[in-house]
C-alpha positions, 0 to 999 in steps of 0.5 A: 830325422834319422841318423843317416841323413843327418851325417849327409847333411853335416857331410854336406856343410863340410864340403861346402864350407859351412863348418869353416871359421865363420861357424865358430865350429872347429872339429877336433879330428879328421875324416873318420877320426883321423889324429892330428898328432904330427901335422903341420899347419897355420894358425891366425887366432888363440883363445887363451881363455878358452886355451885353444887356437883355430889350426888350417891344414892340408884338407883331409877328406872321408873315403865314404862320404867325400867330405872335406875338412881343414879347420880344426880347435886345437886345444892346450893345457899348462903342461903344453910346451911351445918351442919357437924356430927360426932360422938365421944367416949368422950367430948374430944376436946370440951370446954363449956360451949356449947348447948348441947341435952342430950336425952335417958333419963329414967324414973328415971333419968327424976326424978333426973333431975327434982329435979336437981339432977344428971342424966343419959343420952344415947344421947348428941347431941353438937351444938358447933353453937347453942345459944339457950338452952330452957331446959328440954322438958315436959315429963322430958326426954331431955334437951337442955342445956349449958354443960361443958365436966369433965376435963381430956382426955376422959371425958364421963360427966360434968356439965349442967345448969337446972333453973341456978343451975350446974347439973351432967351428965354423958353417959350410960355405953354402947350404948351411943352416942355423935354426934358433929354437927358443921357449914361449909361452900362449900369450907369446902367440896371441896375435900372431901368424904362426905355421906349427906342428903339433904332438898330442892326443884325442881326449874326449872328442878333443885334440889336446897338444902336448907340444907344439914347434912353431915359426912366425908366418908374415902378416900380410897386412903389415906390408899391403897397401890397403888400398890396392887389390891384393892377387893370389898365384897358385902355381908351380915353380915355374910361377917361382920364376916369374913371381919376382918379375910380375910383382915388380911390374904390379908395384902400385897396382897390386899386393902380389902373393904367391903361395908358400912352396910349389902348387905341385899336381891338381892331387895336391892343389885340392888338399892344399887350396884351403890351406893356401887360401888362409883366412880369407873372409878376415878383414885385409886377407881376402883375395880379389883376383886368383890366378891357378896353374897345375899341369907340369907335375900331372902330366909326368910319365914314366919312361922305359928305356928298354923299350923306348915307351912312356908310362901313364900320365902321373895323374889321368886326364879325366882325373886332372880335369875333375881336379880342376873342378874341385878347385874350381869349386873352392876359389869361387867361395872367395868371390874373387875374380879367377884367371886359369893360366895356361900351362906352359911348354914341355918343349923337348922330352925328358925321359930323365928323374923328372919324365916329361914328353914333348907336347904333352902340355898342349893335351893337358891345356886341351883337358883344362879348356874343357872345364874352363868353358864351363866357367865362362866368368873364369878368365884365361892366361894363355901363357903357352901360346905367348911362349911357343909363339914368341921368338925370344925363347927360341933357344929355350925351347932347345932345351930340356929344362921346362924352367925359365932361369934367365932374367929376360924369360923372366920378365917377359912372362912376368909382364904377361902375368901382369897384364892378365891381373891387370885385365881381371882387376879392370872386369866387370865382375857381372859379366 
């Protein structure tokens, strides 16, 4: 067998999967040796005696072949250092005095700082690790410094030291973040749901971390009821408006889940699918039903206002319709039941940031059938019809805004949600 056919056949078993988890075999770099230095992705298993870990990514695909891959080893020395984040309301359960950043800082409060006077932060950043404190930066607009929270359940301030005198500090009102980094070791991760980013290099067809940043990611399993089906929605955020409402009407029916952030463009759906999918032929982790939506970020268009004409489509119908296919092809390696969901009315034209003309969705719910009936297993959710034929939205449909922010839209798309799910749970997966 000459070397050519081989690399099609390795292609092959890529972009089907047969060098997934299940293999055991986990290539260290990317399509055409891309490094992983800087990704950011979920890790459910560490070997520490082998020092490695299975890390699932963004897909990353070889221009010349087509292949795709999102499962990587991962490999660590003693030297590899691991910094835990997470993010708190308040400084509660931290003693001082600890290094802290406190970043965010406008011009006025720079001024107060600088004349040691009490300031406003929108950042701190506790290194409960760190012992260095270098203090305030040249433009004034952050400060390293030693912090001791207020005393009290929930504090949102206390005291830093600048130039040895104590100085008041305190959190914004709103948008402020505290985020707790803290050092842990290997065997702190075994076990664990963990999303990362890791620095490193490629050593003999290795990809050895250097350093890696990591935050818990929810075991599902701890919370599911096993014995319900569990669902997964991929959407954008129009399922974020929604996704409260359809979990409640679920409750005792289903474990609902929803992917981490927005579905975004079927461009992003197929380098993301895998990676939203997780690992899925564990046992408790896999999907029964899956219900998939992309339109509302494919179908954007760019708007003169000179000449009052609209752009191209962000991503091509043809394009969005082989995206389909591609994401097609993904979920049915699950065996869970899918429901494509209708993408739901752009109702009125925005030539604003976010371009979107009026009707543009009913074209793209067009494209969509087209690969649908291809699927005859593959269940719909005609969630653009319900709204455009229902008088509850008739002053939603006055506005702008594509999003559904009041609780009775809410529900009542929630309610449909469910109803789909309910009905894909009840099928008979042989039809």
């Amino acid at each position: 067998m000459n070397k050519r056919v081989i690399a099609v056949l390795v292609a092959m078993c890529l972009l089907t999967g047969c060098a997934a988890k299940q293999g055991g075999i986990h290539p260290p770099l990317g399509a055409a040796g891309e490094t992983l230095d800087g990704v950011t992705g979920n890790f459910f298993s560490v070997d520490l005696d082998r020092k490695s870990l299975d890390l699932l990514k963004e897909t990353v695909y070889d221009p010349e072949t087509g292949a795709g891959q999102s499962w990587f080893t991962l490999h660590w020395t003693d030297a590899t250092t691991i910094t835990e984040i997470s993010e708190q309301k308040s400084f509660a359960g931290i003693k001082g005095p600890v290094v802290t950043d406190f970043h965010g800082i406008n011009a006025t409060d720079a001024k107060a700082l600088s004349q040691g006077e009490p300031f406003v932060a929108r950042v701190a950043v506790v290194m409960t690790d760190a012992k260095d404190a270098p203090g305030v930066d040249q433009a004034g607009s952050k400060i390293v410094s030693m912090f001791t929270p207020d005393p009290g359940q929930a504090p949102r301030g206390g005291t830093i030291e600048v130039r040895g005198k104590p100085v008041k500090v305190t959190l914004r009102k709103r948008y402020a973040r505290i985020y707790v980094h803290r050092k842990l070791a290997p065997k702190d991760l075994a076990g664990g749901f963990w999303k990362a980013t890791v620095t490193g290099k490629n050593v003999d067809r290795k990809f050895v971390v250097s350093h890696m940043e990591v935050s818990r990611v929810l075991d599902p399993r701890t919370v599911d009821d096993p014995a319900l089906p569990r669902v997964l929605v991929v959407g954008d955020s129009i399922s974020m408006n929604y996704h409260n409402a359809a979990k409640s009407a679920l409750k005792g029916v289903a474990n609902y889940h929803r992917i981490e952030g927005n579905s975004f463009s079927t461009v992003y759906g197929v380098k993301n699918m895998e990676r939203w999918l997780g690992d899925y032929k564990k046992k408790g982790l896999g999907w029964d039903v899956i219900q998939f939506n992309h339109g509302l970020h494919d179908l954007k268009q760019a708007y003169d206002s000179t000449s009052k004409t609209w752009g191209a489509y962000v991503v091509s119908i043809e394009d969005y319709k082989a995206g389909l296919e591609k994401e097609i092809a993904i979920l049915k390696k699950t065996g869970a039941k899918l429901v494509w969901c209708s993408t739901t009315p752009v109702q009125q034209s925005n030539t604003g940031k976010y371009a979107r003309r009026k009707g543009a969705s009913a074209e793209f719910n067009q494209a969509a059938l087209e690969v649908i009936k291809k699927h005859p297993e593959i269940q719909i959710n005609d969630l653009h019809g319900f709204i455009c034929g229902s008088k509850a939205f008739d002053k939603w449909r006055t506005a702008r805004d594509v999003h559904f922010w009041d609780q009775p839209s809410q529900e009542l798309i929630g309610k449909v949600v469910a109803k789909a799910v309910i009905k894909a749970i009840k099928s008979d997966p042989r039809k």
